[in-house]
MARSE-174535 format. One record per atom (N, C-alpha, C): x negated, y negated, z; residue in one letter. Coordinates in steps of 0.1 Angstrom, whole numbers, plus 5000, padded with zeros to 4 digits. Each point is the difference from the previous one (the first is absolute). Layout:
% residues N
XYZA;...
***
This chain:
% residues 258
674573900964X;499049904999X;500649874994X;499549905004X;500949864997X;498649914999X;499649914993X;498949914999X;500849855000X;499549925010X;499849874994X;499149984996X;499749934984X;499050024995X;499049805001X;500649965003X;500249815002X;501049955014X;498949955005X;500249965017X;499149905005X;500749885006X;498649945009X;500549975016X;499250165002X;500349995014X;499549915012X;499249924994X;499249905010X;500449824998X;501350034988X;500949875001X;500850015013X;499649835002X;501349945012X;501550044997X;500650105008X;500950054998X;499950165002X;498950065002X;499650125000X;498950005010X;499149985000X;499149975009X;500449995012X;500849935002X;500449985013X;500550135009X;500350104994X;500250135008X;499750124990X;499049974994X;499150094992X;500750135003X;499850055012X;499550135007X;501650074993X;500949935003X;501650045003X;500349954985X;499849984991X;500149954984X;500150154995X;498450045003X;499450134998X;500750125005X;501150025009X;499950085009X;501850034992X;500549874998X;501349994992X;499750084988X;498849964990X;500050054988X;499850145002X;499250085012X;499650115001X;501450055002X;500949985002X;501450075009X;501049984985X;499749944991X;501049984986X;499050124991X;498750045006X;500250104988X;498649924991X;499449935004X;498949934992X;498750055003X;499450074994X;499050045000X;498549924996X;499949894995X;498849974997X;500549844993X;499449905006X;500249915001X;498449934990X;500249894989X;498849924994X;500149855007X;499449915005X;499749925008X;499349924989X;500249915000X;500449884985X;498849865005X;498849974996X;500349865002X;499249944993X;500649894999X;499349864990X;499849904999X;499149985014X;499149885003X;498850085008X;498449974999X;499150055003X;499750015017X;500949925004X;500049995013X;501250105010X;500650074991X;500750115005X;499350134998X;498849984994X;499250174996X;500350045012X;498849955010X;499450065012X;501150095010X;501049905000X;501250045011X;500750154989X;500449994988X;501150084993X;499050174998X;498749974998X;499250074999X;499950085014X;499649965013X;500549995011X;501250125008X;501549914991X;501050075004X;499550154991X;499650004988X;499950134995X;499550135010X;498549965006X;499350045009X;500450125008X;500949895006X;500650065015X;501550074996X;500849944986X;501150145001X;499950064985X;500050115005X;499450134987X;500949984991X;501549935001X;501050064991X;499849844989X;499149895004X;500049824996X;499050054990X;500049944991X;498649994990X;500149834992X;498849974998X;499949874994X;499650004989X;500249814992X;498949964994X;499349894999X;499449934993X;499249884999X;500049914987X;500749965002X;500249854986X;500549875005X;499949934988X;500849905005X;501049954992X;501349935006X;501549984992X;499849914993X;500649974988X;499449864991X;500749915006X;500649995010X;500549895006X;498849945007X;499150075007X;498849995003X;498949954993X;500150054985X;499049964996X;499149925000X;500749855000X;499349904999X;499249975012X;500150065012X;500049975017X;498350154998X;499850074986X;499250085005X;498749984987X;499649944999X;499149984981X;499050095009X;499450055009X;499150055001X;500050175005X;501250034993X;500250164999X;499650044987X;499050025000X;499650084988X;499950165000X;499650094990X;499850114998X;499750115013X;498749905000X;498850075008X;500849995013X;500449895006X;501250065014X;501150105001X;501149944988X;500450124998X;500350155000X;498150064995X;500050144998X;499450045014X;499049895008X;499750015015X;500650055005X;501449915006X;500450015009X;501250154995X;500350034990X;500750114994X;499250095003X;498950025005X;499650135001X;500450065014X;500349935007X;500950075012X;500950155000X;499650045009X;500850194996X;501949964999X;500349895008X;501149965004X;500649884989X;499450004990X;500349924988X;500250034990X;501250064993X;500550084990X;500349924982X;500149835007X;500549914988X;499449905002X;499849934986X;499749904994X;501549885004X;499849885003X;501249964999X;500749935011X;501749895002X;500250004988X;499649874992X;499850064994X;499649874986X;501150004991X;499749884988X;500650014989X;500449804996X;501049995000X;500749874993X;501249995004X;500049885005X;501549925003X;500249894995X;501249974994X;500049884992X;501549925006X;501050065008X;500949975007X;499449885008X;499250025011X;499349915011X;499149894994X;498950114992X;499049904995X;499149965012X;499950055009X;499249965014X;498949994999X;499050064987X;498850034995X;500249984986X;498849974999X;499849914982X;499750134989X;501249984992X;500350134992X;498250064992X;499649905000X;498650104994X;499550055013X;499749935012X;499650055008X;500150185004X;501549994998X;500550105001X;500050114990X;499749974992X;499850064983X;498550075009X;498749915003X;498950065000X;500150075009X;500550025014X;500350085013X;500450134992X;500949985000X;500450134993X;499450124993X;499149934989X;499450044989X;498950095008X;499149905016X;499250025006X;500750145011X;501149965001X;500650135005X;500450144997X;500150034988X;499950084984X;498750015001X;498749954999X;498850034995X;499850095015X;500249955012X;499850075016X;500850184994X;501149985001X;500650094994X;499650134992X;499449964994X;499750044984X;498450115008X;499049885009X;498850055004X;499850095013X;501549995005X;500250095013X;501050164997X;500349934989X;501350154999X;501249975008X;499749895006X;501649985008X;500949974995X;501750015000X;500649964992X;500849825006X;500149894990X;500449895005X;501150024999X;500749875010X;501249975003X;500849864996X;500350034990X;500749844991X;501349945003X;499749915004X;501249895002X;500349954987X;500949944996X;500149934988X;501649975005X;500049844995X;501449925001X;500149934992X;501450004991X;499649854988X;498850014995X;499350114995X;499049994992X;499350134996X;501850064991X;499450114995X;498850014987X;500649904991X;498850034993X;499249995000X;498849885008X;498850005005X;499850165005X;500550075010X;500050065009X;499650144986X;500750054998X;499950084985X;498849984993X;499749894996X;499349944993X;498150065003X;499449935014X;499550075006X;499750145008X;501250055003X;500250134997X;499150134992X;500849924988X;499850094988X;498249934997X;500049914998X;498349954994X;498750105010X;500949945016X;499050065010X;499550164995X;501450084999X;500450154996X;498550044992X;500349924987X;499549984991X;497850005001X;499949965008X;498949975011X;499750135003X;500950115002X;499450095014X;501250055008X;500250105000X;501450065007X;499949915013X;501250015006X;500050035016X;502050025001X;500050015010X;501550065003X;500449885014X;501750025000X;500349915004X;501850015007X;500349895006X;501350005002X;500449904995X;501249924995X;501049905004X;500850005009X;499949925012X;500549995015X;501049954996X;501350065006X;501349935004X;500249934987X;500550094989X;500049994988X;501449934998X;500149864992X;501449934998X;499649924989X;499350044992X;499949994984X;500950064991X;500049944985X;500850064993X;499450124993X;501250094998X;499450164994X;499749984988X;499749904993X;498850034994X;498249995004X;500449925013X;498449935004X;499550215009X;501450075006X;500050115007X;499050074986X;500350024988X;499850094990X;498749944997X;499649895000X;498650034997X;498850015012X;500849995011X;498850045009X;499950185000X;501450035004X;499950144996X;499250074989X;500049944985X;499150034988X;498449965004X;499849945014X;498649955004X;499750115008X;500850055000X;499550175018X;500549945011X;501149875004X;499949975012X;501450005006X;499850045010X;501150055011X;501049865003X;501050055003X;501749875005X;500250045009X;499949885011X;500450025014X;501449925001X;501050025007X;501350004999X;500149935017X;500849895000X;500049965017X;501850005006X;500349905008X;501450005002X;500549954997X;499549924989X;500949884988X;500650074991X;499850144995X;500450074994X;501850045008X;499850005011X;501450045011X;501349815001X;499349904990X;500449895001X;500950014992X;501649945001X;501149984990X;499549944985X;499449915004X;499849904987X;498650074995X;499750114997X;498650074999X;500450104991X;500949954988X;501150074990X;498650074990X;499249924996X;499250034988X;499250065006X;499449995017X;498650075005X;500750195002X;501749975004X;500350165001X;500050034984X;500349954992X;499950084985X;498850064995X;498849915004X;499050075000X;499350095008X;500149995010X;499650095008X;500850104997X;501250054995X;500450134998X;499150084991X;499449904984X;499450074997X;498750025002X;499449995009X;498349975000X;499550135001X;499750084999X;499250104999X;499950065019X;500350105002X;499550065012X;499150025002X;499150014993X;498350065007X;499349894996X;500549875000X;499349844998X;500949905011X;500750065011X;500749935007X;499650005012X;499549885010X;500450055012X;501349845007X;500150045013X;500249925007X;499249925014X;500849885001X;498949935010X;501249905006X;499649905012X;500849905010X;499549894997X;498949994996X;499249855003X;500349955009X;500150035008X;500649985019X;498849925002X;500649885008X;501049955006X;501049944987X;500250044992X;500549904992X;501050064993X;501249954993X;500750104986X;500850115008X;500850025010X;500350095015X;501550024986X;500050174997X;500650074992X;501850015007X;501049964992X;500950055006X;500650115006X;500050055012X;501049895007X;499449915013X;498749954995X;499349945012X;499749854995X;500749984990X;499449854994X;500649895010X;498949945001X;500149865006X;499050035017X;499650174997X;499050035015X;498350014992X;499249995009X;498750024998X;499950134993X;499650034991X;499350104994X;499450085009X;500250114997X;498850115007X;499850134993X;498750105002X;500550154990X;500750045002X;500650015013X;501150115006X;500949994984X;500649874998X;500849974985X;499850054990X;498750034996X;499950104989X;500850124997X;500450045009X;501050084998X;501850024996X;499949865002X;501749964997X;499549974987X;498749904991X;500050004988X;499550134991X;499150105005X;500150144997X;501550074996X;500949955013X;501650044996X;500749974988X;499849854999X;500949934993X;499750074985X;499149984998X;498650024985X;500650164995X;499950135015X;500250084997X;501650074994X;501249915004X;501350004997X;500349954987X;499149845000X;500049924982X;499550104992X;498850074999X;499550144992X;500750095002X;501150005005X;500650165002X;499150125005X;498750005007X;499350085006X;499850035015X;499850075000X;500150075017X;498949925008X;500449915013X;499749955007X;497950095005X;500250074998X;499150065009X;499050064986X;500550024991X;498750014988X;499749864995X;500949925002X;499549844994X;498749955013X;500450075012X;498949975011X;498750064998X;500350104994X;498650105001X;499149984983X;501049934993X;499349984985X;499249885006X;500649895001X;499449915005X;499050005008X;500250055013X;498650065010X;498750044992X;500550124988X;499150074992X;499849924990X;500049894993X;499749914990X;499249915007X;500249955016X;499349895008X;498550105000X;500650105002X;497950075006X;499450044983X;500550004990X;499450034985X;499549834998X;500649895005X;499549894997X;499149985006X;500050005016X;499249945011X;499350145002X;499150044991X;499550115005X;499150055012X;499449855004X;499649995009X;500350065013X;501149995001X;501250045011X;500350135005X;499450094988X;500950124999X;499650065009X;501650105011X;498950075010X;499550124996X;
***
């Protein structure tokens, strides 16, 4: 069993031969694919792809790069449109401070509003965070503080300490093909130690395409070369690092489980 756990299969770049994307990742060994998006105007279609192939599952948020482009996502949509059988996550949300494309409180309140969806559906969210660990932490823990809910950090390239307090929050590290990048010295030190049963992997495909494919479109089939790489850096057996992970993706996304 092999999960990409972070994917957007209805980005330009994937889309375009959907069927045969799918059919690649089916033939590498990928069993269950999460379908990622974040702008309101991708629900319908990502929701959609979920529908029609049994192995795709979605979610519904929006990316703080978005934020500003969305003031009128509040709660009450959020938990709506989440009730779909085909809707497993909150997300992704969170804080970017690299781009800044969205006005950092803006983004502060999305979030928070994304955590409270979270918190009232039992779903678990999906956090972005760039250049802005502490905010990111910060809310986190206050939200926590508020009311459980459980969670990931997507395509995690924070520093291991920002790793150790989400982990001390309950929340899962997703690992992408940056981690397979030469100059990705500090993201392989940490990832050695992160905990196995708080780990999965993901592609963020189209994007971040894991060596030995950098400089091509992302896709899940890839998941598997960064499943490789992760499993050699750990000194662990390729095919229990697949099936922890698999088995960590369905304890988070419970929704999912078959």
């Amino acid at each position: 069993m092999l999960v990409d756990s972070h994917c957007h299969l209805n980005y330009k770049g994937l889309i375009e031969e959907q069927g045969a994307v799918l059919d690649r990742a089916r033939a590498s060994g990928v069993t269950a694919m999460l379908n990622i998006s974040t702008r309101e105007s991708e629900w319908r279609d990502i929701v959609a792809t979920a529908e029609r192939e049994i192995d795709v599952w979605s979610s519904i948020g929006i990316h703080p790069h978005e934020a500003d482009a969305h003031p009128d996502i509040d709660l009450a949509k959020l938990v709506k449109e989440s009730r779909h059988e085909r809707v497993i996550a909150i997300g992704e949300t969170g804080l970017d401070y690299y781009y800044d494309h969205s006005d950092r409180e803006r983004q502060k309140q999305s979030f928070r509003t994304h955590i409270h969806a979270a918190r009232e559906t039992g779903l678990p969210i999906i956090v972005h965070t760039r250049d802005a660990e502490e905010d990111t932490a910060s809310i986190m823990a206050e939200e926590m503080e508020q009311g459980a809910y459980s969670g990931v950090i997507h395509c995690f390239t924070a520093s291991e300490a920002f790793a150790h307090k989400a982990l001390e929050l309950g929340l899962f590290i997703s690992i992408s093909g940056i981690v397979t990048f030469k100059n990705a010295k500090d993201l392989q030190a940490t990832a050695v130690r992160l905990p196995l049963d708080r780990l999965l992997v993901e592609t963020d495909a189209p994007f971040l395409a894991p060596v030995p494919h950098r400089g091509k479109t992302g896709e899940p089939a890839f998941v598997a070369d960064t499943a490789r790489f992760l499993a050699e850096l750990r000194g662990q057996d390729y095919d229990e690092l697949c099936a922890v992970t698999a088995d960590n993706f369905y304890r988070l996304f419970s929704k999912a489980k078959p």
